[in-house]
C-alpha positions as CSV (number, residue, x, y, z in Angstrom):
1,X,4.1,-31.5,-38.0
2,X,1.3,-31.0,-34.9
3,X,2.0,-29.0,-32.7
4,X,2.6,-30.7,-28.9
5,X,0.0,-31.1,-26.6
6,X,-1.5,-27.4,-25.1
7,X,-2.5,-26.5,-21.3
8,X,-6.5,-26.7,-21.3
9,X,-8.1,-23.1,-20.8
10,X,-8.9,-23.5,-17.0
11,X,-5.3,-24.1,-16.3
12,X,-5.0,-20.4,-17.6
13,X,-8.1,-19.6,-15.3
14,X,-6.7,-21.1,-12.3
15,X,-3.0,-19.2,-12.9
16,X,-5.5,-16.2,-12.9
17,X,-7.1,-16.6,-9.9
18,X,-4.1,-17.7,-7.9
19,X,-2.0,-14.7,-9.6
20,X,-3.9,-12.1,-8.3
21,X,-5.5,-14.0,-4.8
22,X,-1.7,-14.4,-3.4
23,X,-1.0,-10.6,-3.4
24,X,-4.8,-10.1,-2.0
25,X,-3.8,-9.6,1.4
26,X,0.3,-7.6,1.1
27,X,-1.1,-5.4,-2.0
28,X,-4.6,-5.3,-3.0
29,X,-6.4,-4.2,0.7
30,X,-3.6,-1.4,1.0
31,X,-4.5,-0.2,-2.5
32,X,-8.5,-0.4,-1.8
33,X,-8.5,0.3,1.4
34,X,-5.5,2.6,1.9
35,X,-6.8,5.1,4.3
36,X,-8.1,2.8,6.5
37,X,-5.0,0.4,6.8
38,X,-3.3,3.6,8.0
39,X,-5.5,4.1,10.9
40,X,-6.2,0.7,11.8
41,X,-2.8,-0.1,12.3
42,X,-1.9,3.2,13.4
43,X,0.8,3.9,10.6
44,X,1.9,7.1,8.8
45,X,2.8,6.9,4.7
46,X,6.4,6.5,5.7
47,X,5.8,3.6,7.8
48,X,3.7,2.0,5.9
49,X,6.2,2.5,2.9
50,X,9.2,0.8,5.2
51,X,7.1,-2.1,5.4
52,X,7.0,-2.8,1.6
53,X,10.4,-2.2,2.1
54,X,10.9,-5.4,3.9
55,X,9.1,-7.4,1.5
56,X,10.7,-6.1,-1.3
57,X,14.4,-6.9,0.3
58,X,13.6,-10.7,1.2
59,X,12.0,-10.4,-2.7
60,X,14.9,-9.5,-3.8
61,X,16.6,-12.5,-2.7
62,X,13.5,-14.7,-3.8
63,X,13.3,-14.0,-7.1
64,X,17.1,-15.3,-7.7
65,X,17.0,-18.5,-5.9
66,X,13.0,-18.9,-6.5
67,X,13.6,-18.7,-10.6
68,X,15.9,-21.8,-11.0
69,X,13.9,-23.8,-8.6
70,X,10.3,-22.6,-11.0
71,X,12.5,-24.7,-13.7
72,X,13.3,-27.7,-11.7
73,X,9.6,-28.5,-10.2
74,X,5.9,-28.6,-11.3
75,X,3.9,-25.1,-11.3
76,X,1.3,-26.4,-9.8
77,X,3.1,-27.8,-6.2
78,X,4.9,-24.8,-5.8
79,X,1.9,-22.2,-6.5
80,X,-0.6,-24.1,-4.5
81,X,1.8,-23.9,-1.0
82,X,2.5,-20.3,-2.0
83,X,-1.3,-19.6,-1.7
84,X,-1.5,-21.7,1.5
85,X,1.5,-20.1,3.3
86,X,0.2,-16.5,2.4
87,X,-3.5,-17.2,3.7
88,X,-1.6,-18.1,7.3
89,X,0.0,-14.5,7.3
90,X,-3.4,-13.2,7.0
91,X,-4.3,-14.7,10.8
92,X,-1.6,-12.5,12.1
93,X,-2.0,-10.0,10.1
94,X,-6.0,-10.0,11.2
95,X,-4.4,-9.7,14.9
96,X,-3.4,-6.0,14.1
97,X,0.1,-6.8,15.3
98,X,2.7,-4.2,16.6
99,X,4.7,-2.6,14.0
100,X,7.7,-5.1,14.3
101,X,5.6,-7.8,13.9
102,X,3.9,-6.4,11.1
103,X,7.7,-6.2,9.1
104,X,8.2,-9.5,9.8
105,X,5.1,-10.5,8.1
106,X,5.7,-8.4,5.3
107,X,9.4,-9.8,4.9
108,X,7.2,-13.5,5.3
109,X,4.7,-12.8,2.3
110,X,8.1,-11.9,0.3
111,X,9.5,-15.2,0.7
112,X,5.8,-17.0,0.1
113,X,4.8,-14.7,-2.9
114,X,7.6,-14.4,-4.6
115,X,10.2,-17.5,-3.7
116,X,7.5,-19.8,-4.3
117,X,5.1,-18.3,-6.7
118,X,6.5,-15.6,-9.0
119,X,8.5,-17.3,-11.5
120,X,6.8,-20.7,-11.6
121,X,3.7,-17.9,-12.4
122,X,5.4,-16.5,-15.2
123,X,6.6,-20.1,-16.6
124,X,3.0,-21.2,-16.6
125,X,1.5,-18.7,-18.2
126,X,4.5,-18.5,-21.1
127,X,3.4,-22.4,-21.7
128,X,-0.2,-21.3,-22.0
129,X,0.7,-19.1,-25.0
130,X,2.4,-21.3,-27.0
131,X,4.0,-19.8,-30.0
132,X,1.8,-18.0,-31.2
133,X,-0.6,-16.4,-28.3
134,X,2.0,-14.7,-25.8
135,X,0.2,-11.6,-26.1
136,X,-3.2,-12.7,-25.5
137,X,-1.9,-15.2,-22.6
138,X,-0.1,-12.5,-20.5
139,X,-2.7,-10.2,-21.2
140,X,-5.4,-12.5,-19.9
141,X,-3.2,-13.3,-16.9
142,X,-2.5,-9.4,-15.8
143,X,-6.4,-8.3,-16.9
144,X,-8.1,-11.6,-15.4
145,X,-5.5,-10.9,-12.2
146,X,-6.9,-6.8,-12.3
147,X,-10.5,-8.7,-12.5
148,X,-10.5,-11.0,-9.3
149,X,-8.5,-8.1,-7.6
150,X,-12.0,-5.9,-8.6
151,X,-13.7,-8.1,-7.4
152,X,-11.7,-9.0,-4.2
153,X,-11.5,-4.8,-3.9
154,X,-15.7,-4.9,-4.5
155,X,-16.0,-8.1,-2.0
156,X,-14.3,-5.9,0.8
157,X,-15.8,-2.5,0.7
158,X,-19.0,-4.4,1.1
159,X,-18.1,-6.3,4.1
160,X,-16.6,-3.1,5.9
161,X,-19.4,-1.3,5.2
162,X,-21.9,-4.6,6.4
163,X,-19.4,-4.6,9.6
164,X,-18.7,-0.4,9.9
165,X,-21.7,0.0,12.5
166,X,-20.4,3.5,13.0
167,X,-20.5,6.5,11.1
168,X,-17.0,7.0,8.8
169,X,-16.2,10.4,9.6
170,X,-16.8,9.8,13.8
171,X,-15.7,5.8,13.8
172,X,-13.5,5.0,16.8
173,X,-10.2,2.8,16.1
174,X,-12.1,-0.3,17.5
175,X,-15.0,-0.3,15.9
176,X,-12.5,0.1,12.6
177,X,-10.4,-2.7,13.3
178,X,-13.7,-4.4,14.1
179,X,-14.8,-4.4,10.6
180,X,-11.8,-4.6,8.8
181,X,-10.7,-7.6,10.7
182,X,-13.6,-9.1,8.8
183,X,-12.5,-8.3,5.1
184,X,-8.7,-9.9,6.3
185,X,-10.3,-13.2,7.2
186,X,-12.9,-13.8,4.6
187,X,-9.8,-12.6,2.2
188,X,-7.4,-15.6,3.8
189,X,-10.2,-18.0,3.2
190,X,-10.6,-17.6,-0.2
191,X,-6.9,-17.8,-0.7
192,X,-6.8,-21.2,0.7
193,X,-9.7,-22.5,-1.2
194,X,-7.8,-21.3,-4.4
195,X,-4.6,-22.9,-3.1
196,X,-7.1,-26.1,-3.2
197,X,-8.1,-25.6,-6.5
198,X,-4.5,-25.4,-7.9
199,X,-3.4,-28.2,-6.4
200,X,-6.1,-30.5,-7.7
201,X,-6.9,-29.0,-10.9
202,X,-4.0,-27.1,-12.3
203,X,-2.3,-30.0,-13.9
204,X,-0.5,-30.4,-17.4
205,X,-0.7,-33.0,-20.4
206,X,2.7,-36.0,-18.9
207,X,4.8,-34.5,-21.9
208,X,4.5,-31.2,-21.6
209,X,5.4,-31.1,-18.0
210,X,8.4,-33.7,-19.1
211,X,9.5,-30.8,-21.6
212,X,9.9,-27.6,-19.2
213,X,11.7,-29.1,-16.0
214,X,15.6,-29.7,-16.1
215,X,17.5,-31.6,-14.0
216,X,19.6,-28.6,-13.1
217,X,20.5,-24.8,-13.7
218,X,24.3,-25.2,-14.7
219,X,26.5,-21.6,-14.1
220,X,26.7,-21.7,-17.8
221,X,23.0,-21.5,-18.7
222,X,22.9,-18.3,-16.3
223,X,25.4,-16.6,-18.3
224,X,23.7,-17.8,-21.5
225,X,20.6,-15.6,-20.3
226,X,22.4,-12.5,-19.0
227,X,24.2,-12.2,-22.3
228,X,21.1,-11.3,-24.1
229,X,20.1,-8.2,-24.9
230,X,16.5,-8.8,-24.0
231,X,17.2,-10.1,-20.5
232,X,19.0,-6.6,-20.0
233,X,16.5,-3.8,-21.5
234,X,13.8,-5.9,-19.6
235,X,15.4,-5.3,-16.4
236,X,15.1,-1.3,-17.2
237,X,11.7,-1.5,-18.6
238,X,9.6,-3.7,-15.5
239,X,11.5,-1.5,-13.1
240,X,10.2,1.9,-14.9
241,X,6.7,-0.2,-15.2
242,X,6.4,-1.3,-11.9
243,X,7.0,2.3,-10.5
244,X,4.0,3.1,-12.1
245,X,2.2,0.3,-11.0
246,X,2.6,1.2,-7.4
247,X,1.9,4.6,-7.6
248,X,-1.8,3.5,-8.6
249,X,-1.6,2.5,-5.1
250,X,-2.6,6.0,-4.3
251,X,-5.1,7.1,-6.4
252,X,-7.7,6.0,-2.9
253,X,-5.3,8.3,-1.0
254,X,-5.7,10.9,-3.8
255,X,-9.0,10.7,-3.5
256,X,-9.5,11.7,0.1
257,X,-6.6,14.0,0.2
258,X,-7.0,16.1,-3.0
259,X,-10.8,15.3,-4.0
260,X,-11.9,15.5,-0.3
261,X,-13.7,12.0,-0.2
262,X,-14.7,9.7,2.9
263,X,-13.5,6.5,3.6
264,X,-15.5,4.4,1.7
265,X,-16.0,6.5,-1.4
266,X,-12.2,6.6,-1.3
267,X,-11.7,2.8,-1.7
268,X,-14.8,3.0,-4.1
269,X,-12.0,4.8,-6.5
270,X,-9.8,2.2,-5.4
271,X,-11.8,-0.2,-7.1
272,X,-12.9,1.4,-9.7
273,X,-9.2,1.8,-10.5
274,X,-9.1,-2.1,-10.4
275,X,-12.1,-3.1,-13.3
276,X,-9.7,-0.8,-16.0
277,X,-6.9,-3.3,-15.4
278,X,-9.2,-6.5,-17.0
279,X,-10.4,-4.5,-19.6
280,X,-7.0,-3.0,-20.7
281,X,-5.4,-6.4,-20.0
282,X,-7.2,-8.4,-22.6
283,X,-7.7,-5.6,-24.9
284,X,-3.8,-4.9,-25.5
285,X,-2.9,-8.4,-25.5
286,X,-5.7,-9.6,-28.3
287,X,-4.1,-6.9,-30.6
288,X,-1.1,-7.2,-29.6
289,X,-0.9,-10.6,-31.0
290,X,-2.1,-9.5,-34.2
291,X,0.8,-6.7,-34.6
292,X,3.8,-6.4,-32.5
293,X,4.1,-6.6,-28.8
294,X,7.0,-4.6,-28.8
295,X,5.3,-1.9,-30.4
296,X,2.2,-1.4,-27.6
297,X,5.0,-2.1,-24.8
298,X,6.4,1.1,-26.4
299,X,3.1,3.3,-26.8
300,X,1.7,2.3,-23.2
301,X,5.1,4.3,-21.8
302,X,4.0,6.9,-23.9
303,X,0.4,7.2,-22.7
304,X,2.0,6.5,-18.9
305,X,4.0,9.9,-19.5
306,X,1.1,11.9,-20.8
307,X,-1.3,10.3,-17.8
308,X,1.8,11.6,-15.4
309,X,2.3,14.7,-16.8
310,X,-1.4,15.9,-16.5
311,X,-1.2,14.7,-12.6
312,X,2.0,16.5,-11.7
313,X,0.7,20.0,-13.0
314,X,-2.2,20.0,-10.6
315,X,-4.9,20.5,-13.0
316,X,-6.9,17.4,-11.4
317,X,-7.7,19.1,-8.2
318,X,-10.7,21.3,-8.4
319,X,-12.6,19.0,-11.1
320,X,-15.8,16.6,-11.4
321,X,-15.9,13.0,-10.2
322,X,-16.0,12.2,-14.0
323,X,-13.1,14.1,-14.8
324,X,-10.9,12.3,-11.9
325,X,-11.6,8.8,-12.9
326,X,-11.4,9.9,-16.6
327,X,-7.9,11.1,-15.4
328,X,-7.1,8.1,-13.9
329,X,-8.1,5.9,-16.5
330,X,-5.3,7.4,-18.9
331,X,-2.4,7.0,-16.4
332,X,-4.2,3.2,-15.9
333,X,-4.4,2.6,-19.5
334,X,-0.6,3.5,-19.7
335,X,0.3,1.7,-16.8
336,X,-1.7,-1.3,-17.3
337,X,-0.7,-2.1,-21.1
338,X,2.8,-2.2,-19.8
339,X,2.0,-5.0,-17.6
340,X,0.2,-6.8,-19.4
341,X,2.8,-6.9,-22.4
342,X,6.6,-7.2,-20.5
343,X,6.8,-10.3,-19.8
344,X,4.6,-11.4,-23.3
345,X,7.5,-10.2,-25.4
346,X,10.4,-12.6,-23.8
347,X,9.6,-15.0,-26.7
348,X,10.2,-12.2,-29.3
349,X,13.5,-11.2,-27.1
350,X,15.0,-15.1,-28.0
351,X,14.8,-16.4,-24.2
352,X,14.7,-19.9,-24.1
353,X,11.3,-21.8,-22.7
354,X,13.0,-24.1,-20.5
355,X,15.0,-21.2,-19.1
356,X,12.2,-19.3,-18.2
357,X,12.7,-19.6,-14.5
358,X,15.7,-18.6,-14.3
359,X,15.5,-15.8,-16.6
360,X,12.2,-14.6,-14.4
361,X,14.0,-14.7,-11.5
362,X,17.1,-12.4,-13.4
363,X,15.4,-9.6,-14.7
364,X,13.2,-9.6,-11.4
365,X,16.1,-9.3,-9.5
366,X,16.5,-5.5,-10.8
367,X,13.1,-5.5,-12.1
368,X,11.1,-5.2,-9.2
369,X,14.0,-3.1,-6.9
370,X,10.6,-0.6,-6.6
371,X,9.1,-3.1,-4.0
372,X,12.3,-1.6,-1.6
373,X,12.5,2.0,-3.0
374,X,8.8,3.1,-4.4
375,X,6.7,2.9,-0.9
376,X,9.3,4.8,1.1
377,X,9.9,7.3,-1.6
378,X,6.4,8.0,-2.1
379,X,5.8,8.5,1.8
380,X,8.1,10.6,2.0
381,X,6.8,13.0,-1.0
382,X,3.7,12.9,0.5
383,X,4.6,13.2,4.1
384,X,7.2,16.1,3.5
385,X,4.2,17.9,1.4
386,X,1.0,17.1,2.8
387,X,-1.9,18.0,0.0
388,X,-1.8,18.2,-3.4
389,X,1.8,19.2,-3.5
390,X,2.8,16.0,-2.6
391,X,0.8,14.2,-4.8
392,X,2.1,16.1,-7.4
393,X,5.8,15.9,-6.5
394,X,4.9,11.6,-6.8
395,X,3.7,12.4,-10.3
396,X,6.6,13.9,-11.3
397,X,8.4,10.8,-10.1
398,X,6.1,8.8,-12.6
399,X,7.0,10.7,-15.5
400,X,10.3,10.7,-15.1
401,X,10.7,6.3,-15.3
402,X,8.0,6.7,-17.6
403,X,10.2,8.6,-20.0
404,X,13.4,5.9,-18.7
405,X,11.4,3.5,-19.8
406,X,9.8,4.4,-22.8
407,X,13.6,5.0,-24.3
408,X,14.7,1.1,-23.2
409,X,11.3,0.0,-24.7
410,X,12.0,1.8,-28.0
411,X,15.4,0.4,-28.3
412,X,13.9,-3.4,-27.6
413,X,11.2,-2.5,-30.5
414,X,14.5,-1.4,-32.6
415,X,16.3,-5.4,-31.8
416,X,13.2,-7.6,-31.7
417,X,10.3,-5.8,-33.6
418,X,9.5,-7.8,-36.1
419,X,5.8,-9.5,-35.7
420,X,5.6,-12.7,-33.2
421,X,3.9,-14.5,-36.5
422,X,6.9,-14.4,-38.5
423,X,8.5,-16.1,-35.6
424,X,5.7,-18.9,-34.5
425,X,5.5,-19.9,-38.6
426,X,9.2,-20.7,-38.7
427,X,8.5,-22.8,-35.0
């Protein structure tokens, strides 16, 4: 029997584009540009960290009522307002509000990134894959999302600098917000014309959008989907994972802090830190394919805890630039491998497609509890130890989900590690 009808390959490049453009302006400018978001809107780590906070409690909410509504609607509708609603934020945002108004945009870019977006994301892409290609369609999706974040990162260091008439080290807070107000408004417009794109473009063959929207989430399905095992070790395993991600968030801060680097050369790391995501990305999830996602989901805690452990002794202090990044780039490849397989190995795990949503938006619920937790902690740790203590002291917070997680990902290799090919042949 044929198989049904597949998305076309630009609907995959379009979930790319919009996947990484609608966190462009909560995440990816604090991560590149870290030092200066600080000073331009007058924050400390702590602050800063409360923020994310805020987003990460109205996400909380979003991700269980946005996953059964990413089963009951078309991807495409809900992504493309997403994108829309965020690029507004980014005119107040461009304002340099006062710090309440600034966490109630941050709780606003919760509702429009997550509610909206996040599952109907996930959904997408796990339609993409098919049955057989679930590694190599999430891993495309996190490494083509690390790729327009590059570039986005690359895109804003080059307008700061074209708009940083000052010198870095004697630039007055004006002449900073000046600049920066810049990369905030050419990054809004280019998540509007993405929104545009979606909307138009990002459409599905009549039957296989028939075949992934239900009439409606019964209480029954829900407690179809926590009863299985995979729904629960995923929980434990994104949450370890996405501790790591956001301590990535200050490898820029690192870099000025520990390595003694200006401004720009600072969020020059940033980015750097950015192009290993695309190449990890699509690297783990070819091969992963070809062997057993389970398996690299496994081995990238494993490299996470080695990349950690080197960090949090404070042997990367005193070194060259090569030996930084080349640092770096084994906590990345740790990090990054993990995303770009946790959410490739719900097929493995027995979730049902048509449940996707709703299963997104459960393990999500505990998943991503780091959006309220990992900012404030790590503010504090670096606040309370200013230096390299700090720095190590958030290390040591790495390794420890690392090794959490590594132990839920080697008991989900245990239940569901037999090869994804066995399973699509048999489909």
């Amino acid at each position: 029997m044929k198989n049904p009808e597949k998305a076309p390959w630009y609907y995959l490049l379009l979930l790319i584009l919009a996947g990484e453009s609608v966190f462009i302006l909560p995440f990816v400018l604090q991560r590149v540009f870290r030092p200066t978001v600080l000073k331009v809107f007058e924050l400390d780590n702590v602050s800063l960290g409360l923020c994310f906070s805020v987003y990460g409690f109205v996400a909380l909410v979003s991700y269980l009522l946005g996953g059964p509504l990413a089963d009951k609607f078309q991807p495409r509708k809900l992504i493309a307002i997403a994108l829309w609603m965020t690029a507004l934020g980014g005119l107040v945002f461009a304002t340099f509000p006062d710090y309440l108004t600034l966490q109630v945009l941050y709780g606003f870019w919760g509702f429009t990134t997550i509610f909206l977006f996040w599952s109907p994301m996930i959904k997408a892409t796990r339609v993409w894959g098919g049955s057989g290609s679930q590694g190599k369609a999430f891993g495309f999706l996190d490494g083509g999302r690390g790729l327009v974040g590059a570039l986005f990162g690359t895109l804003g260091v080059l307008v700061f600098s074209y708009f940083m008439s000052a010198d870095l080290e004697v630039a007055t807070l004006e002449e900073s917000r000046f600049a920066f107000r810049y990369v905030i408004l050419t990054s809004s417009a280019i998540v509007s014309i993405v929104g545009v794109l979606v909307w138009f473009f990002m459409r599905l063959p009549a039957s296989l959008e028939n075949d992934i929207v239900v009439e409606r989430i019964t209480v029954s399905q829900i407690k179809e989907v926590l009863r299985l095992p995979s729904v629960l070790l995923l929980m434990i395993i994104i949450l370890c994972a996405y501790v790591g991600y956001k301590i990535t968030d200050i490898f820029s801060l690192y870099a000025q802090d520990v390595m003694l680097y200006d401004e720009v050369e600072s969020a020059e790391v940033g980015t750097f830190l950015l192009f290993a995501r695309p190449v990890v990305g699509v690297f783990i999830g070819v091969i992963a394919d070809r062997s057993r996602p389970s398996l690299f989901l496994l081995l990238g805690f494993v490299v996470a805890l080695i990349g950690s452990l080197i960090f949090a002794s404070g042997m990367v202090a005193d070194v060259s630039y090569f030996m930084f990044l080349f640092s770096i780039m084994i906590v990345t490849l740790g990090v990054y491998a993990i995303r770009s397989l946790y959410f490739a190995v719900m097929q493995s795990g027995k979730i049902p497609l048509v449940l996707t949503g709703t299963a997104v938006g459960l393990i999500s619920l505990i998943g991503y509890t780091p959006d309220i937790f990992a900012g404030p902690a790590m503010g504090y740790l670096l606040d309370a130890s200013p230096g390299l203590t700090g720095h190590q002291h958030v290390f040591w917070m790495l390794a420890v989900f690392s090794l959490i997680g590594g132990i839920a990902a080697f008991r989900y290799f245990q239940l569901y590690g037999k090869p994804i090919n066995d399973e699509s042949k048999k489909s």
